[in-house]
TITIRO-346815 format. One record per residue (C-alpha): z, y, x; residue in one letter. Coordinates in steps of 0.2 Angstrom, whole numbers, padded with zeros to 4 digits, always signed. Example, Ala and Ser with C-alpha at 12.3 -4.5 7.8 and 13.67 -1.06 7.14 Angstrom:
BEGIN
+0039-0022+0062A/+0036-0005+0068S/
//
This chain:
BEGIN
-0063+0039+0028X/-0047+0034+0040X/-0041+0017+0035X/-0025+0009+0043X/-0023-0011+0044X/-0006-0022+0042X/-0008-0039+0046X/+0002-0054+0047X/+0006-0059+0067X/+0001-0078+0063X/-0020-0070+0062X/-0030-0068+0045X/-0036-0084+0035X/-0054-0086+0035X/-0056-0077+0018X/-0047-0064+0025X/-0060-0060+0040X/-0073-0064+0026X/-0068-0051+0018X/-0066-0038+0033X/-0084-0043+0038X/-0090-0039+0020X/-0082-0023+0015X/-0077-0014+0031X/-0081+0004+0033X/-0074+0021+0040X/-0074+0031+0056X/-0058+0030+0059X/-0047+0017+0059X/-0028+0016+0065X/-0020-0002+0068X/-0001-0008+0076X/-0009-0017+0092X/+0000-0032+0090X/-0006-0051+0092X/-0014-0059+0076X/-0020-0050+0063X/-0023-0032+0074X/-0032-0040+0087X/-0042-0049+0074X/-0047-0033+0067X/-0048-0026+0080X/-0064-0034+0087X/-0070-0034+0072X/-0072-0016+0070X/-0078-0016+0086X/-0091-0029+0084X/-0096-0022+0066X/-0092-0003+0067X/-0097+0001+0090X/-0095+0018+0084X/-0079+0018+0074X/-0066+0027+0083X/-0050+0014+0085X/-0033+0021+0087X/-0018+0010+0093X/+0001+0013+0088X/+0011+0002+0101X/+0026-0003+0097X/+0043+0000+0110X/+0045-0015+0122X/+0059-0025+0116X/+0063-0041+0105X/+0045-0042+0102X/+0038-0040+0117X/+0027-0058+0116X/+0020-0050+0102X/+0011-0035+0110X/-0006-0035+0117X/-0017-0024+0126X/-0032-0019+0114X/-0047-0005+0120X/-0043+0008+0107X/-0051+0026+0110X/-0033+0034+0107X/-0016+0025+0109X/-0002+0033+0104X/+0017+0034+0110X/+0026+0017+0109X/+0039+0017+0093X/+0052+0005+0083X/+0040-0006+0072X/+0046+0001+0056X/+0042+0020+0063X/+0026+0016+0070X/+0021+0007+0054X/+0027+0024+0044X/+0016+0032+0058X/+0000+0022+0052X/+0004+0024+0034X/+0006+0044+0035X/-0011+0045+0045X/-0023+0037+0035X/-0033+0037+0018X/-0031+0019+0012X/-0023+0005+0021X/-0029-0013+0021X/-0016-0025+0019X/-0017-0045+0025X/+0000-0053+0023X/+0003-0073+0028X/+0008-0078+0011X/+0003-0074-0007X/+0018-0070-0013X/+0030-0054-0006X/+0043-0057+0006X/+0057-0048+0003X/+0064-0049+0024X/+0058-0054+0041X/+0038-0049+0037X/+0033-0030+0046X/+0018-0032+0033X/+0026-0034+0018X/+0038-0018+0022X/+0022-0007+0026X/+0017-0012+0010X/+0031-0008+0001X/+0031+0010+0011X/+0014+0013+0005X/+0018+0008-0012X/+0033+0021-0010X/+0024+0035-0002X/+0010+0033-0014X/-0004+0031+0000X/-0020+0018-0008X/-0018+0003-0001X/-0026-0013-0004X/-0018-0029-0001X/-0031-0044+0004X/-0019-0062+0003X/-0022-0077+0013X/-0034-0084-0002X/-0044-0070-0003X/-0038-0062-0020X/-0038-0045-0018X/-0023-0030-0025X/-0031-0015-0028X/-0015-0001-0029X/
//
């Protein structure tokens, strides 16, 4: 299974990681290398999954540039605008695992929240684990 992640820049709440650490699985998984919640995962699949194959969608340097980080994915692929390289992620896997900073859907001003709706929109399974640790099963 190829998974993609979304994750909140501000990093996952406890439940959050507790709910990576229990359920993660895959081969393949495809994530925005941004600080926060990529990292996070990051080294988690890395830690719980040393075989999984990581691959990295940068985003174009820019107004985000503090935002960026340098992860060791086994692929990384050409830097794009956020909202393209988060199409990217969505069009390239099975299911996406989603961990926004709030509970409830921002409308503006959350790269999370549009991934989400792009899923939605495209119809790609995607799983939205909030702050609390509820899980959205869509």
């Amino acid at each position: 299974m190829t998974t993609g992640y979304t994750a909140t820049r501000k990093g996952l709440s406890k439940a959050q990681i507790e709910w990576v650490r229990a359920h993660i699985t895959g081969t393949e998984h495809h994530h925005g290398c941004c600080i926060g919640g990529d990292a996070q995962l990051h080294w988690i699949i890395r830690d719980l999954l040393p075989a999984a194959r990581i691959i990295g969608h940068r985003m174009v340097p820019g107004d985000q540039q503090d935002t960026l980080v340098v992860l060791n994915c086994d692929e990384t692929r050409d830097p794009l605008p956020p909202l393209v390289r988060n199409k990217n992620i969505v069009a390239a896997v099975d299911t996406m695992f989603c961990f926004p900073g709030e509970q409830t859907e921002r409308k503006r001003g959350s790269g999370t929240w549009a991934t989400i709706r792009y899923a939605r929109s495209v119809g790609v399974k995607h799983i939205i684990i909030y702050p609390d640790g509820s899980v959205s099963h869509v």
